[in-house]
C-alpha positions in Angstrom: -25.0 15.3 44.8 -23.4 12.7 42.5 -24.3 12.0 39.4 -27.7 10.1 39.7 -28.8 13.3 41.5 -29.1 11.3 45.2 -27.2 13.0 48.3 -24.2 11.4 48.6 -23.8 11.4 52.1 -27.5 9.3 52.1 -25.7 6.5 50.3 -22.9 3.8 50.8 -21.0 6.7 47.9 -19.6 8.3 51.5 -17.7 5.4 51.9 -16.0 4.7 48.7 -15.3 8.1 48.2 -14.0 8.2 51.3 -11.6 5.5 50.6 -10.6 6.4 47.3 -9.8 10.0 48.7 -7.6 8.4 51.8 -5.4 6.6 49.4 -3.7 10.2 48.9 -2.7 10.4 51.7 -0.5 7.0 51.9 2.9 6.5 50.9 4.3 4.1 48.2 5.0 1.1 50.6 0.9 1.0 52.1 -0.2 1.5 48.4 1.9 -1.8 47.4 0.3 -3.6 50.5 -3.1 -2.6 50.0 -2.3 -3.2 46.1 -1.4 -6.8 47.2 -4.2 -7.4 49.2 -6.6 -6.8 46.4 -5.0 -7.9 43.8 -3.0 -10.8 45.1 0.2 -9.4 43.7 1.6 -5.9 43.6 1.6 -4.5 39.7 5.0 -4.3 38.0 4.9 -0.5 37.6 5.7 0.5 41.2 4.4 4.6 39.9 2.4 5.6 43.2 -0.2 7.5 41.0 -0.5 4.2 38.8 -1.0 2.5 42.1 -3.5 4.9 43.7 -5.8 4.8 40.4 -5.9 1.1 40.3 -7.1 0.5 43.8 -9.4 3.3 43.4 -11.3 1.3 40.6 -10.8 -1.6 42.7 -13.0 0.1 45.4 -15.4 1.1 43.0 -15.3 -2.4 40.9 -15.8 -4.2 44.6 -18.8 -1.5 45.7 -21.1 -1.2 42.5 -19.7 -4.6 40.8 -17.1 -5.2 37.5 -17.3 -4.8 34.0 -20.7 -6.7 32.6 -20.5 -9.5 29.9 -20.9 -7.1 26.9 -18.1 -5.1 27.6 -15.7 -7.4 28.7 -16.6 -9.1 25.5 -16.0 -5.3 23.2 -12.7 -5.2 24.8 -11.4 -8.7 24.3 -12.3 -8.1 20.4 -10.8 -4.7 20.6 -7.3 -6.2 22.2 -7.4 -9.2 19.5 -7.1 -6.8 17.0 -4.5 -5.3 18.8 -2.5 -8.5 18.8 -3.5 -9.2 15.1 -3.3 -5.5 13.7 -3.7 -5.3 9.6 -0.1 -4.6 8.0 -0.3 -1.5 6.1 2.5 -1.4 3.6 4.5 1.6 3.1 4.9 3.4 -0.2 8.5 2.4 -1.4 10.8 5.3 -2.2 10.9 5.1 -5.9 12.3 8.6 -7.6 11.8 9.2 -11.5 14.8 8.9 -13.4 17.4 11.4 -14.0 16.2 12.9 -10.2 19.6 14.3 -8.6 19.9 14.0 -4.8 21.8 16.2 -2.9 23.6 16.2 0.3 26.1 18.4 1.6 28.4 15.6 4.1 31.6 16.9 5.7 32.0 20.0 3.9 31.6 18.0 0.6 28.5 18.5 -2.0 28.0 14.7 -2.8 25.5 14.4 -6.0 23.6 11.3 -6.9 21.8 10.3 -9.4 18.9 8.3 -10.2 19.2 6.2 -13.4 17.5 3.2 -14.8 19.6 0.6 -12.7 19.8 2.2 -9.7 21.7 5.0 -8.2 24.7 6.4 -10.1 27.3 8.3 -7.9 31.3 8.6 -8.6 30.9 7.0 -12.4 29.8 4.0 -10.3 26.4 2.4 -10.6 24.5 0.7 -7.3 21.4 -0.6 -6.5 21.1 1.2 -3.5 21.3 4.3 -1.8 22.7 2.9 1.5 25.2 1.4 -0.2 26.5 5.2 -1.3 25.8 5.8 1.7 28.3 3.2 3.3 30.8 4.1 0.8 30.9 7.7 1.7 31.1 7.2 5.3 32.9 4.3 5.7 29.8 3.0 8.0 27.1 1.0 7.5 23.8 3.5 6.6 20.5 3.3 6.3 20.5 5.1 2.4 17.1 6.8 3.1 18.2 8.3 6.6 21.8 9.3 5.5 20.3 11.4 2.2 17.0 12.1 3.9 14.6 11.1 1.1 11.9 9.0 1.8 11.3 8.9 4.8 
């Protein structure tokens, strides 16, 4: 029985499940016919399982009918807001002063230190960690990622 408690081999359900249980048996190549044939175009992702669920809701959208008005309109609100999310702005790493960071780089204990200005490391001052960072390796860093703090 299917789920409005009818027999389903009383019902027109015989046929679509029929269908959508035939489209395991076909290879990639029928699936991307079919797929063209119903869609007018075969999908970009050529993933037989992708294939095989999409013309199986086809079936189903073709016998019992589409999406109705409410819906459609719930998800084109839900994928606006998906274009349009709200920014959410991340906590910037801001250490209290006189906070040592340590990192052990190349067999080397390298010790920073967080003053007023900035960072102080080597009797140098900078404004930033990645600029350490750079120093110490000789490439350009990302100052959060090469000490691992804050992030």
């Amino acid at each position: 029985m299917n789920n409005t408690g009818k027999d389903i081999r009383n019902s027109k359900d015989l046929n679509v499940v029929k269908q959508i249980i035939s489209l395991q048996d076909k290879k990639l190549p029928e699936l991307k016919v079919l797929c063209e044939k119903m869609f007018d175009h075969v999908p970009a992702v050529s993933s037989r399982e992708y294939m095989i669920a999409k013309i199986a809701y086809r079936i189903q959208e073709l016998a019992y009918g589409g999406v109705d008005e409410v819906t459609k309109d719930k998800i084109q609100a839900a994928a606006r807001e998906i274009k349009s999310p709200k920014v959410v702005r991340c906590k910037k790493f801001t250490p209290m002063t006189g906070s040592k960071i340590i990192k052990e780089y190349k067999g080397n204990i390298i010790e920073v230190l967080v003053v007023l200005d900035g960072f102080s490391y080597a009797g140098e001052v900078y404004k930033s960690l990645s600029s350490i960072a750079t120093k110490i390796t000789g490439t350009k860093w990302n100052g959060l990622k090469f000490f691992n703090v804050g992030v």
